[in-house]
C-alpha positions as CSV (number, residue, x, y, z in Angstrom):
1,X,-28.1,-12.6,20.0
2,X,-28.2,-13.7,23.3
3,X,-31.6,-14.3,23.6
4,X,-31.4,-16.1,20.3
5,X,-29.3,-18.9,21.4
6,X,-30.9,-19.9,25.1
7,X,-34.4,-19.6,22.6
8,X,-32.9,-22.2,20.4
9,X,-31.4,-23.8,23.6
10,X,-34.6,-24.7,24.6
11,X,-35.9,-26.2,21.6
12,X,-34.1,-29.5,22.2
13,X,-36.0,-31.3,19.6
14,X,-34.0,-29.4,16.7
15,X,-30.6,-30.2,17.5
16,X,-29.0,-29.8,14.1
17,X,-30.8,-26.1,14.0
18,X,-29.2,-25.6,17.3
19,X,-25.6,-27.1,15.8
20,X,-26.1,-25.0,12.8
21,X,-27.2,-21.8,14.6
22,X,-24.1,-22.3,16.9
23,X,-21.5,-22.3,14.4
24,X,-22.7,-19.7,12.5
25,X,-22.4,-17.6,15.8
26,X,-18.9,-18.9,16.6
27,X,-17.8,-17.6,13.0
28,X,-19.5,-14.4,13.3
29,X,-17.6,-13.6,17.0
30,X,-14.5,-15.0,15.1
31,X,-14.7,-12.3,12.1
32,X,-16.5,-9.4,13.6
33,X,-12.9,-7.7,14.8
34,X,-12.3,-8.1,11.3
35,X,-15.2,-6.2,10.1
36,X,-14.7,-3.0,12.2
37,X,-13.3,-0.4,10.3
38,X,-11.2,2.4,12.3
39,X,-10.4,5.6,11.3
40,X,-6.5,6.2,11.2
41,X,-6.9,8.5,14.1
42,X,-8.6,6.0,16.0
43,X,-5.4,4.1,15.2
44,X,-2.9,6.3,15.7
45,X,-4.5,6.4,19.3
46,X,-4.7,2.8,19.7
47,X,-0.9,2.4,19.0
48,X,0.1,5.3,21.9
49,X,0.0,8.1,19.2
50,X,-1.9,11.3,18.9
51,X,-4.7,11.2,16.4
52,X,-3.9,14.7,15.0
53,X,-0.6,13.0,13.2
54,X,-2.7,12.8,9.8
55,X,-4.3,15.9,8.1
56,X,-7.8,16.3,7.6
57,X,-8.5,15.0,3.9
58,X,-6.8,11.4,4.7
59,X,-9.0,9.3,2.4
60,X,-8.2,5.7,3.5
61,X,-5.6,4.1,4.7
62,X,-3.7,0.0,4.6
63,X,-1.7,-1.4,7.8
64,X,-0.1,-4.9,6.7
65,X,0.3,-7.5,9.5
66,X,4.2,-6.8,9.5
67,X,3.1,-3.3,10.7
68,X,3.6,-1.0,7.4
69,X,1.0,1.5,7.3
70,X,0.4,3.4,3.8
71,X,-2.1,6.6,4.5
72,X,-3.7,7.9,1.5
73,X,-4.7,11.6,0.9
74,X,-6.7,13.2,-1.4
75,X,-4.0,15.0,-2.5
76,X,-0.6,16.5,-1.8
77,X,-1.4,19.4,1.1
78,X,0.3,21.7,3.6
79,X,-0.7,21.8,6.9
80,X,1.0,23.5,10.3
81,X,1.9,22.2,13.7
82,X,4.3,23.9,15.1
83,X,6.2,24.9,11.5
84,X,4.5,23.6,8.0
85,X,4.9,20.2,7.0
86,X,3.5,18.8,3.8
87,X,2.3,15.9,3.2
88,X,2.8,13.9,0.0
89,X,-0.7,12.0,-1.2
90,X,1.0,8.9,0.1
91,X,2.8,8.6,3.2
92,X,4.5,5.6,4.9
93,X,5.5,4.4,7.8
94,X,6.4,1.4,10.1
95,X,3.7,1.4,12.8
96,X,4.7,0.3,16.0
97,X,3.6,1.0,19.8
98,X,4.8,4.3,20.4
99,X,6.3,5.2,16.4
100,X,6.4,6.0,13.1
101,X,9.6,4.9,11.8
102,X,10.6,5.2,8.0
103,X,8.0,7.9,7.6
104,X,7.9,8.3,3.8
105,X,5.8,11.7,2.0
106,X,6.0,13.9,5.1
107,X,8.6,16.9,5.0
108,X,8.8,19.7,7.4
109,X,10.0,23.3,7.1
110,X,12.8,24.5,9.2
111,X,15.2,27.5,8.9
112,X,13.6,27.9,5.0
113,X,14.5,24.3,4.6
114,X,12.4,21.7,3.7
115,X,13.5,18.3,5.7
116,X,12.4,14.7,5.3
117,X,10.6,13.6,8.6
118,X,12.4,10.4,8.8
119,X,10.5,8.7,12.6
120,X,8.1,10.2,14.9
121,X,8.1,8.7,18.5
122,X,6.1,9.1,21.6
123,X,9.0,7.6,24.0
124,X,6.6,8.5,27.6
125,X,3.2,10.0,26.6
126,X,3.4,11.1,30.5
127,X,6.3,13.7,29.3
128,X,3.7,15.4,27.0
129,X,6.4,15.6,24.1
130,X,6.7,13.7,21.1
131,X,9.5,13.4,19.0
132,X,10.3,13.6,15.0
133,X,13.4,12.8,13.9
134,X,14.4,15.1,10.9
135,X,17.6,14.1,10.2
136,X,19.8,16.7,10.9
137,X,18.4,17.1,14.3
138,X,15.9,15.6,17.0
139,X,12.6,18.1,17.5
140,X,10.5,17.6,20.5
141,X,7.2,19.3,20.2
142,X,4.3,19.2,22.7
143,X,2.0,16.2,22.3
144,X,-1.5,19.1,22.8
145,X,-0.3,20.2,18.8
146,X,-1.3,16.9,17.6
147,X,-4.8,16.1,19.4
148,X,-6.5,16.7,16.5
149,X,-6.2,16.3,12.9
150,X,-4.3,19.2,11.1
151,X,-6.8,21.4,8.1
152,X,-4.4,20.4,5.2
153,X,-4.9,23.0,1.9
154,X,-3.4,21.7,-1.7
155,X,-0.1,22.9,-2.6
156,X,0.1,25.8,-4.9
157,X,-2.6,27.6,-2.6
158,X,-2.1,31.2,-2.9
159,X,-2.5,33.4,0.0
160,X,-1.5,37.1,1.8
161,X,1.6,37.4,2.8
162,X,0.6,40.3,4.9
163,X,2.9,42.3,2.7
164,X,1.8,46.0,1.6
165,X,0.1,46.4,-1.8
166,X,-1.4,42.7,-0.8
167,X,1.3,40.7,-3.1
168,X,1.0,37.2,-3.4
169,X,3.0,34.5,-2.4
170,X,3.0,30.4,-2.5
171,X,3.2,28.1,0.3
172,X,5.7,26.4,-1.3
């Protein structure tokens, strides 16, 4: 592109080309940030976060200019970081440096409970923690669990429970 412009530099005797050519060029600089899709782990990283917040099967994703980011799965799933979590085929969340606050469609298991993950928060990504707010209680998990993105199966998948006779049980 450069080369383009000190060619059409030296062609002084087309100075409306030259004009023309210019502006085009000053719009194309102006939208191209614009035209660069991210994935939402690239995101999620450019905002202080871990990429591996998401699952796996995230099939597109919204972030308004007020910050609210609506993720979009191909379907409800249950993943594990630390304990299982599933994630609803929509979640939300205010996106800020550093947080997810509001989080909306992501629950975690804990103590045979399934909790509402209400914020996640990366206060000093120097401590190596990050922290999700479920409520009842404040858990701080290592930040290496989230590096990448989680393998998120439907709900309803059957699997071994490692019981004898090889019953059956649901994830759910």
């Amino acid at each position: 592109m450069d080369s383009l412009l000190l060619l059409l530099l030296h062609r002084r005797h087309r100075p409306f080309a030259m004009s023309s050519m210019l502006a085009v060029s000053a719009i194309l600089i102006l939208l191209l940030p614009f035209a660069v899709s991210y994935s939402v782990q690239e995101l999620l990283q450019s905002r202080g976060l871990p990429a591996g917040l998401f699952p796996n099967n995230v099939k597109s994703y919204n972030l308004n200019e007020s910050g609210r980011l609506e993720v979009y799965l191909e379907g409800p799933c249950m993943a594990k970081f630390e304990n299982r979590v599933y994630f609803e085929r929509l979640i939300t969340a205010n996106l800020s440096y550093g947080g997810l606050i509001g989080v909306e469609g992501l629950t975690q298991e804990e103590l045979f409970l399934w909790l509402p993950v209400k914020d996640i928060i990366v206060d000093d990504p120097k401590s190596g923690l990050i922290l999700f707010d479920i409520g009842l209680a404040h858990k701080q998990l290592s930040l290496s669990l989230f590096e990448d993105p989680p393998v998120c199966k439907p709900q309803g998948v059957l699997e071994i429970s490692g019981r004898k006779n090889g019953e059956f049980q649901t994830q759910r």
